[in-house]
C-alpha positions as CSV (number, residue, x, y, z in Angstrom):
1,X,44.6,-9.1,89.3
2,X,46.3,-12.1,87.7
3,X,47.0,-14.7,90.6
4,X,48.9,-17.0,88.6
5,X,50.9,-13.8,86.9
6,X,51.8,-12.7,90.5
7,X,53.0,-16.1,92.4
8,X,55.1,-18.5,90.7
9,X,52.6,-21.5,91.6
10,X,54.1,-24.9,91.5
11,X,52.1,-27.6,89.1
12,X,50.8,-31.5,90.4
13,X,52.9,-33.7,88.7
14,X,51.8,-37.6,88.8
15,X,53.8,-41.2,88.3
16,X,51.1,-43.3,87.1
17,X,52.9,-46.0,87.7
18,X,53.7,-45.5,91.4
19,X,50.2,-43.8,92.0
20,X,52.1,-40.7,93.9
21,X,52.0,-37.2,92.8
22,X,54.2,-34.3,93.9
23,X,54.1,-30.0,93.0
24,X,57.3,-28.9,91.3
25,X,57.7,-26.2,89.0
26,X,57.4,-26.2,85.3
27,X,60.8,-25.1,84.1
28,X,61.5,-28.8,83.1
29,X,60.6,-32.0,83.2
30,X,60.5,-33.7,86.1
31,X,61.5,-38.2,86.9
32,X,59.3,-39.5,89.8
33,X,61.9,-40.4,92.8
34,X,60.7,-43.8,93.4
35,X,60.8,-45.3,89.8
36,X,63.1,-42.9,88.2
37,X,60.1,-42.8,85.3
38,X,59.1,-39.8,83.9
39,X,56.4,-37.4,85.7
40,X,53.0,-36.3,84.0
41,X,51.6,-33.1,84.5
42,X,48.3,-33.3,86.1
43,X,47.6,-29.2,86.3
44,X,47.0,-26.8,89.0
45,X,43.7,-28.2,90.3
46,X,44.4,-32.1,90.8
47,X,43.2,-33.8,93.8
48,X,44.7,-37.2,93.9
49,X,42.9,-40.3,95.0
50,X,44.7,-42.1,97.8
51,X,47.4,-44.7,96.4
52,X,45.5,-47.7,97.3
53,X,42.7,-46.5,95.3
54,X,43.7,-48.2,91.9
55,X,40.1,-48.0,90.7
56,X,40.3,-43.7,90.8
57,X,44.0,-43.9,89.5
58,X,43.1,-46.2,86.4
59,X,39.9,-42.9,85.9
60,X,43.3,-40.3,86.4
61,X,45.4,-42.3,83.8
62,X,42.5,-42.4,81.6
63,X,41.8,-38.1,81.9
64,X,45.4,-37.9,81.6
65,X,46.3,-40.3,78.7
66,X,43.7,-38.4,76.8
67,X,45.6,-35.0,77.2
68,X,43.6,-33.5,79.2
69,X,44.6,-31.4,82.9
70,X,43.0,-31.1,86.0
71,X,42.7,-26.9,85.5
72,X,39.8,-25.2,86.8
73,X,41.6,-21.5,86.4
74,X,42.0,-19.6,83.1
75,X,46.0,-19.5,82.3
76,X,45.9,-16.3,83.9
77,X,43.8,-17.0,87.1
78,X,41.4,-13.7,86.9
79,X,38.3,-15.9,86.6
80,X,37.4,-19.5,87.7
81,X,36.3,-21.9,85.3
82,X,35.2,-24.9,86.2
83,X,35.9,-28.0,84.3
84,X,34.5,-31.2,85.3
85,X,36.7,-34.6,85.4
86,X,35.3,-37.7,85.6
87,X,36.5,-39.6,89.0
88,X,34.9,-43.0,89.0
89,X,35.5,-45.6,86.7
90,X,31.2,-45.7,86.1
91,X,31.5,-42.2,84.7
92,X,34.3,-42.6,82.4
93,X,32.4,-46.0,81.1
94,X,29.5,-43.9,80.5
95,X,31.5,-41.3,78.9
96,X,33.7,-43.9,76.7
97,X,30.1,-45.3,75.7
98,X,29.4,-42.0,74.2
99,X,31.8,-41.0,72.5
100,X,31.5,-44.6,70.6
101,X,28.3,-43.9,69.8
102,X,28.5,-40.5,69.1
103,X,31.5,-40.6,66.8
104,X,33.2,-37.9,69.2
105,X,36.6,-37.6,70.3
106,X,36.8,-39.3,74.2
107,X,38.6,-35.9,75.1
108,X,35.8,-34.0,74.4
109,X,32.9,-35.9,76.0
110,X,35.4,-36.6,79.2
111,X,34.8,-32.3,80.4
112,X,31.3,-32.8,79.7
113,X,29.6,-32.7,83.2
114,X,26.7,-34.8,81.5
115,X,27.8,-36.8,78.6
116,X,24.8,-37.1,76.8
117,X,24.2,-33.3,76.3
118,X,26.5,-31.8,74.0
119,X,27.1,-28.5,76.2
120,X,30.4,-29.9,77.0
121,X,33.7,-27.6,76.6
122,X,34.1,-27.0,73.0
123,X,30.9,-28.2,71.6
124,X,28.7,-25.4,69.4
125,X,26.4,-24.8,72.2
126,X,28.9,-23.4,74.5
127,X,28.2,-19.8,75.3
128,X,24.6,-19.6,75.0
């Protein structure tokens, strides 16, 4: 049964800026309330880091600058898919790092769970 088909389940929605993050539905686009700035949509699955924590927001803006969401359900919910996100500012160095060297998109390399294998999410090895 689709769990997200069945329950209207509200989205995390994050001021960068402000380091806050709120759930609100997706039927438009939401302003945060303390800077009036518009709110990104971190996904279904985001865990913020606390606010004083400006290293793990700078690794959230990064994730989320690149387009990526924090999802680890299918659009449906039937099955669990887990996609990994980097959350310290080591990882994501280490993951910029390859991409340079690789020639690969950061997007790509950023839901790989180790950067230097090229199982990642979308990458030809995927399924076997």
């Amino acid at each position: 049964m689709c769990l997200y088909a069945v329950n209207p389940y509200k989205l995390h929605y994050a001021c960068l800026s402000c380091r806050v993050s709120f759930k609100r539905h997706a039927d438009r686009e939401h302003a945060c309330p303390n800077c009036a700035r518009p709110l990104v949509c971190a996904g279904r699955d985001f865990a913020p880091p606390r606010r004083r924590d400006v290293a793990g927001w700078s690794v959230v803006a990064a994730v989320l600058g690149e387009g990526l969401r924090f999802d680890g359900r299918s659009g449906c919910g039937c099955r669990k898919e887990p996609k990994y996100r980097p959350r310290t500012r080591a990882e994501l160095r280490m993951r910029r790092i390859v991409a340079l060297r690789d020639g690969v998109a950061l997007a790509e390399v950023l839901g790989r769970v180790d950067p230097a294998d090229g199982s990642g999410p979308g990458s030809a090895s995927e399924g076997r």
